[in-house]
C-alpha positions in Angstrom: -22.8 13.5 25.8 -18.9 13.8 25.5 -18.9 12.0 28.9 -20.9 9.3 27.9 -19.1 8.5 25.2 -15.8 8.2 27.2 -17.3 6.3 29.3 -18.4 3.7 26.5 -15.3 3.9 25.0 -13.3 3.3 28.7 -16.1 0.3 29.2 -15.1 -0.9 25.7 -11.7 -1.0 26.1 -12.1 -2.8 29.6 -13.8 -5.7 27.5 -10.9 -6.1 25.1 -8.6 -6.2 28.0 -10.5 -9.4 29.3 -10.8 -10.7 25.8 -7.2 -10.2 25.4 -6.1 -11.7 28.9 -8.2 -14.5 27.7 -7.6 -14.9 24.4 -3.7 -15.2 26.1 -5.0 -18.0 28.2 -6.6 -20.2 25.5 -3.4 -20.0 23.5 -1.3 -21.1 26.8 -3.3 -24.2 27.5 -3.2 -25.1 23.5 0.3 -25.0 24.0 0.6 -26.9 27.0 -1.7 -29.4 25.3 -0.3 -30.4 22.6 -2.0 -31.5 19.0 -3.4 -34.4 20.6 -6.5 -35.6 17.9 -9.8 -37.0 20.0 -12.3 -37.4 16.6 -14.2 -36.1 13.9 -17.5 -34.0 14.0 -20.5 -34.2 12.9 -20.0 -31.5 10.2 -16.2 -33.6 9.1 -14.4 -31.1 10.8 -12.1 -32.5 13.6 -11.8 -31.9 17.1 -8.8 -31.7 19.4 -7.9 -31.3 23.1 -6.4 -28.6 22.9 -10.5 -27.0 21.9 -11.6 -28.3 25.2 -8.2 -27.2 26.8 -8.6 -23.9 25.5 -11.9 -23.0 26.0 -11.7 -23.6 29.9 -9.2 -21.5 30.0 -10.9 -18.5 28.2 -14.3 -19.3 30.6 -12.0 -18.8 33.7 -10.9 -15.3 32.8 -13.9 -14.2 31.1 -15.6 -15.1 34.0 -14.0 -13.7 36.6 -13.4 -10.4 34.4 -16.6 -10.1 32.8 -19.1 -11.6 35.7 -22.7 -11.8 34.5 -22.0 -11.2 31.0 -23.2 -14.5 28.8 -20.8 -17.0 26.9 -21.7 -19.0 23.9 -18.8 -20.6 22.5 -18.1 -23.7 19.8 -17.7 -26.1 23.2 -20.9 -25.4 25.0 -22.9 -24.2 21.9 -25.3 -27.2 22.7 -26.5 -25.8 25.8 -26.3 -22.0 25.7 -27.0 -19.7 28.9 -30.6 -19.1 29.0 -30.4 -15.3 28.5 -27.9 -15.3 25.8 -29.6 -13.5 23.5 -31.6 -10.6 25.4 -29.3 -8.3 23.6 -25.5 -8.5 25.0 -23.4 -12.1 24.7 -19.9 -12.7 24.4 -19.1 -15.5 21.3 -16.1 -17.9 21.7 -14.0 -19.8 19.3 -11.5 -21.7 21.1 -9.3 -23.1 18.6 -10.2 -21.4 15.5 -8.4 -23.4 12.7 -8.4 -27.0 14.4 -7.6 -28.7 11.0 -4.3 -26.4 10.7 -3.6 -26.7 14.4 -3.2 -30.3 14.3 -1.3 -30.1 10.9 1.4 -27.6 12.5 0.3 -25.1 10.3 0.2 -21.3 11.9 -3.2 -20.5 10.4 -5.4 -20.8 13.3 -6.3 -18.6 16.5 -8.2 -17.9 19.5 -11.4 -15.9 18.4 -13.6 -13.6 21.1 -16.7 -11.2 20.0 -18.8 -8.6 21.8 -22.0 -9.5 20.6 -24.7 -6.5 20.7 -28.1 -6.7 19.0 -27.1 -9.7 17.3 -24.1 -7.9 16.0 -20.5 -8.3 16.5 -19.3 -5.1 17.3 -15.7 -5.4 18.8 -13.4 -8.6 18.7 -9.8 -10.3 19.2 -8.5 -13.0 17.0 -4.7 -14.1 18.7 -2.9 -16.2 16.5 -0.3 -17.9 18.9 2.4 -19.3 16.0 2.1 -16.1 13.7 3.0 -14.0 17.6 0.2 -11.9 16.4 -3.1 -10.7 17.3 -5.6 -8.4 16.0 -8.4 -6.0 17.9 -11.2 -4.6 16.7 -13.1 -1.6 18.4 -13.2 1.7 17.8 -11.0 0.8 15.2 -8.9 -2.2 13.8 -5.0 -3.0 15.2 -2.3 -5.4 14.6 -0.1 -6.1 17.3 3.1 -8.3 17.9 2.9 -10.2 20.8 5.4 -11.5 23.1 6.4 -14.6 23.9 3.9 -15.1 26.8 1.4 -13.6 24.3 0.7 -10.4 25.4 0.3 -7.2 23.2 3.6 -4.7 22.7 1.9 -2.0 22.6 5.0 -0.3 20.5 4.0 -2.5 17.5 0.5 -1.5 17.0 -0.9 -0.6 13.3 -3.8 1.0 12.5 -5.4 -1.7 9.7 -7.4 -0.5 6.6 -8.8 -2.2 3.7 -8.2 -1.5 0.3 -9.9 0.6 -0.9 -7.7 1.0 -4.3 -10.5 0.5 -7.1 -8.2 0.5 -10.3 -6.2 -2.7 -9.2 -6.7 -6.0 -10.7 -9.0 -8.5 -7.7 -7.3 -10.5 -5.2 -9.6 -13.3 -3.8 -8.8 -14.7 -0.9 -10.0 -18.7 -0.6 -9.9 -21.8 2.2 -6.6 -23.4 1.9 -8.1 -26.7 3.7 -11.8 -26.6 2.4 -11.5 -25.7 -1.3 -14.7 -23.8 -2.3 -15.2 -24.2 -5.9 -17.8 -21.0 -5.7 -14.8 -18.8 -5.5 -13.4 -19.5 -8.7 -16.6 -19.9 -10.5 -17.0 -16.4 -9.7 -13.9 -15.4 -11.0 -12.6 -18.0 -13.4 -10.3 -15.6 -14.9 -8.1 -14.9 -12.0 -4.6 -15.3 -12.5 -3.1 -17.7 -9.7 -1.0 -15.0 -8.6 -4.4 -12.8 -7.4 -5.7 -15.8 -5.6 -4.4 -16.0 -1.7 -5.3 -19.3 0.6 -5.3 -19.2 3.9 -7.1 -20.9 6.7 -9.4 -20.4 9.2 -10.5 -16.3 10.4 -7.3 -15.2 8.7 -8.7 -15.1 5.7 -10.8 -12.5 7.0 -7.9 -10.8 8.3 -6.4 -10.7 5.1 -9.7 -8.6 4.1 -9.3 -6.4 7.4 -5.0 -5.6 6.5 -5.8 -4.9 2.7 -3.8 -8.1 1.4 -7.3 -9.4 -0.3 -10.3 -7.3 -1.3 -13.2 -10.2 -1.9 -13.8 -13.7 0.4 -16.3 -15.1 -1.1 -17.8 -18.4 0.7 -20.4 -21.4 0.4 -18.7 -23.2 3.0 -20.6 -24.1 6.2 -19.7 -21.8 9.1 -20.6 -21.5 12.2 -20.9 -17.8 14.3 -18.2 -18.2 16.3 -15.9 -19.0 13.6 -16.5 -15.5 11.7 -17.6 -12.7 14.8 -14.2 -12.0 15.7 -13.8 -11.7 11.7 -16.3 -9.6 10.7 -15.9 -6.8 13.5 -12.2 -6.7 12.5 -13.1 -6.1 8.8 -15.9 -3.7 9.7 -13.1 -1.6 12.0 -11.3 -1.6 9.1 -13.7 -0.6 6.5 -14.5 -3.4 4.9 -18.3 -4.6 5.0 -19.7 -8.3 5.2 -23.1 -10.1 4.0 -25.1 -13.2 2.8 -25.6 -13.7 -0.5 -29.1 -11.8 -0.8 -26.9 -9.0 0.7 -28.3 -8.6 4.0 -26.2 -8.1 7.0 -25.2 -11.5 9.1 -27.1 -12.2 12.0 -25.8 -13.9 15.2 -27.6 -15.5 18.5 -29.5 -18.2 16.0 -29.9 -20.7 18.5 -33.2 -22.2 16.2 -30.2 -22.3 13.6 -27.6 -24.2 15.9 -25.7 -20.8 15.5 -24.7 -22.0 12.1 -24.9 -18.6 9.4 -25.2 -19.2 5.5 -23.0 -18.4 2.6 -22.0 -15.2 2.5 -19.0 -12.4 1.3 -17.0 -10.2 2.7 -15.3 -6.9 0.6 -13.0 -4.3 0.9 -15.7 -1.9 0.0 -20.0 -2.2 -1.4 -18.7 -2.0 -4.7 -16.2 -4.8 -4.4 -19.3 -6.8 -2.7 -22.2 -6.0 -5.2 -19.7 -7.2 -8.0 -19.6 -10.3 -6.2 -23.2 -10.7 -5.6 -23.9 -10.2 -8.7 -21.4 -13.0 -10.3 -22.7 -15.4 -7.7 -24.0 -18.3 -9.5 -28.2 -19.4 -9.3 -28.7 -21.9 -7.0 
């Protein structure tokens, strides 16, 4: 049994390697790219060059590391491979943060999830401008990276939420899609308690312990939160919709598109915030 369980844990880590390599790729070819705008979506959100640009490049090494293993991401989403979800996909976001991208703001990243019985068990999220990436597995890390954005080892940190339960709440909202959900839930916040940040690093901010509740009604799509959610899971934290049931991902019927939801530095953190969540 020992054995096997090496021998999961040597498979898993050969998986983050490609995701890693990959995720590496996706940031070159942003940067080569430029913040070129092409137009909006349908959902208002925009879409840049530097999406298609990146997600190429993270098909090219995924597929030559990680032959026969199925991609979904935000750029092909519309025509998924045919056995995507009998079990084992991988889930791409490109250009996580597209909004902050073109803005020249540093919140946005390259997102990659393992997906396993419609669960995200093991991610990377590289953010190219913060020279930062974080890797969830058997547990969570934050790395440095260098300046061809690979990993220095020598800086990795172990990440854990909060888990602090005497301390006053720190929320952590959209700082380009206010959500007026958040502070209807807690209206008495003081400003100070209330972090905004875009894109998955909000959810990163669960994962390192610099928020302890994300509460959203925003629209989001699976690939914009996998990468998220295995990083605050590694970390502790936990993650659900709003009737507190775990997320689920491979919703093709759905357009791959998940409902409101929270994610908490720990259940009692997140059945406070179920509980203040306002009737429909």
């Amino acid at each position: 049994m020992g054995r096997d369980r090496k021998e999961d844990q040597n498979a898993l880590a050969g998986v983050l390697d490609a995701f890693v390599e990959a995720a590496a790729a996706g940031a070159k070819a942003m940067q080569l790219i430029g913040r070129a705008f092409i137009e909006i979506k349908g959902d208002g959100t925009p879409h840049a060059a530097a999406d298609g640009a990146s997600d190429r490049a993270i098909h090219q090494v995924l597929s030559r590391r990680l032959p026969g293993l199925p991609i979904v991401s935000e750029e092909s989403a519309g025509e998924p491979p045919a056995h995507f979800a009998d079990g084992r996909f991988v889930l791409v976001d490109p250009l996580d943060g597209t909004r902050e991208f073109l803005e020249g703001h540093p919140d946005h990243a390259v997102c990659i999830a393992l997906i396993e019985r419609r669960r995200p068990v093991a991610g990377v999220i590289l953010a190219p401008v913060k020279g930062k990436a974080w890797i969830a597995g058997e547990d969570a890390r934050e790395y440095d990276l260098d300046a061809d954005f690979r990993l220095i080892e020598e800086s990795a940190r172990v990440l854990c939420v909060d888990k602090a339960r005497d301390k006053a709440q720190r929320l952590v909202t959209s700082r380009s899609r206010p959500d007026p959900l958040a502070l209807k839930m807690y209206p008495n916040l003081a400003p100070s308690s209330i972090k905004q940040m875009g894109a998955v690093l909000k959810l990163v901010a669960i994962a390192r312990g610099d928020a302890c509740v994300f509460p959203t009604s925003n629209p989001s799509a699976e690939w914009d939160i996998a990468a998220g959610e295995a990083l605050v899971r590694a970390a502790g934290g936990v993650m659900s919709n709003r009737n507190g049931k775990r997320l689920v991902y491979g919703r093709k019927r759905h357009h791959f598109r998940h409902e409101p939801y929270v994610a908490a530095c720990n259940r009692m953190v997140l059945r406070q915030a179920l509980a203040q969540w306002p009737a429909s």
